[in-house]
C-alpha positions in Angstrom: 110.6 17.8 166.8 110.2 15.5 164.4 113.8 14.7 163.0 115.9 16.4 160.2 114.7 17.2 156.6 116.4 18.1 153.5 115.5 21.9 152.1 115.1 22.6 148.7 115.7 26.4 147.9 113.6 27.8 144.6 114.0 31.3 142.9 110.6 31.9 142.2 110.7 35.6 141.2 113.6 38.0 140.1 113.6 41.5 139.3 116.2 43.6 137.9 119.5 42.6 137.6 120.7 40.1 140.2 124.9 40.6 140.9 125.2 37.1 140.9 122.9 35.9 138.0 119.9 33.9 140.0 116.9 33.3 137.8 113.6 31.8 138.0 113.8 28.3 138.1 117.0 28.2 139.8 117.5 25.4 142.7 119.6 24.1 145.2 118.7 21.7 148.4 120.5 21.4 151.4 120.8 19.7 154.4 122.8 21.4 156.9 125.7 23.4 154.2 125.9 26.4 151.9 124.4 25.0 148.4 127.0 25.2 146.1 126.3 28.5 143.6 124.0 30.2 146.0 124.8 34.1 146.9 125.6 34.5 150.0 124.2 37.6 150.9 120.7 35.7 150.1 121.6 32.5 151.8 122.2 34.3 155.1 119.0 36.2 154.7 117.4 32.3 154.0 119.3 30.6 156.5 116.8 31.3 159.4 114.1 29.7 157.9 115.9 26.9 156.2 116.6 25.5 159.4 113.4 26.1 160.9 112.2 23.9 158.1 115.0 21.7 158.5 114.6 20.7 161.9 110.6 20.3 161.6 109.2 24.2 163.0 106.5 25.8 161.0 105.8 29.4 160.3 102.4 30.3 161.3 100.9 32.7 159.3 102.2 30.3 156.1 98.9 28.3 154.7 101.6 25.3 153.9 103.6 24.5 156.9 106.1 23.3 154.4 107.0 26.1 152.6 107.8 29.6 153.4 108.8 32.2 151.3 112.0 35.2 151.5 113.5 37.9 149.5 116.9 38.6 148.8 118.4 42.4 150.6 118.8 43.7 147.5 115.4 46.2 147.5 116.9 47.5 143.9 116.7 43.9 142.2 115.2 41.4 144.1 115.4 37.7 144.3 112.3 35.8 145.7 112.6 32.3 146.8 110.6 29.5 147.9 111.8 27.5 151.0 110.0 24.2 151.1 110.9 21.4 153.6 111.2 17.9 151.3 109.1 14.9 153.2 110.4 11.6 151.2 
């Protein structure tokens, strides 16, 4: 394990009408907490993967063992966003 990172959290698609108001573009980062502002039904759905990132694991079938990508549980208006692992 390499040590841990700082996440950055992306909505990179949204369709419909998110109950909490996410848009493209929108961004948090975290290192360990709940980012202020971020649903929580979507952050527990992210949360998995955030700390796989976090602590240095990839996911094999992703071309960028950086990133990953996961949608919202809402099927009716879904939120996509990019989890990338920030190397500084």
């Amino acid at each position: 394990m390499e040590g841990k990172f700082e996440v950055s959290i992306k909505v990179i698609s949204q369709k419909g009408r998110c109950s909490v108001g996410h848009k493209v573009g929108d961004e948090w980062r975290t290192g360990g907490g709940t980012p202020q502002g971020i649903c929580l039904n979507a952050f527990g759905m992210l949360l998995p993967n955030v700390r796989t990132l976090m602590f240095g694991g990839s996911f094999p079938w992703e071309p960028d063992k950086d990133v990953t990508t996961i949608c919202c549980p809402d099927a009716k208006n879904p939120v996509v966003f990019e989890v990338r692992r920030i190397r500084e």
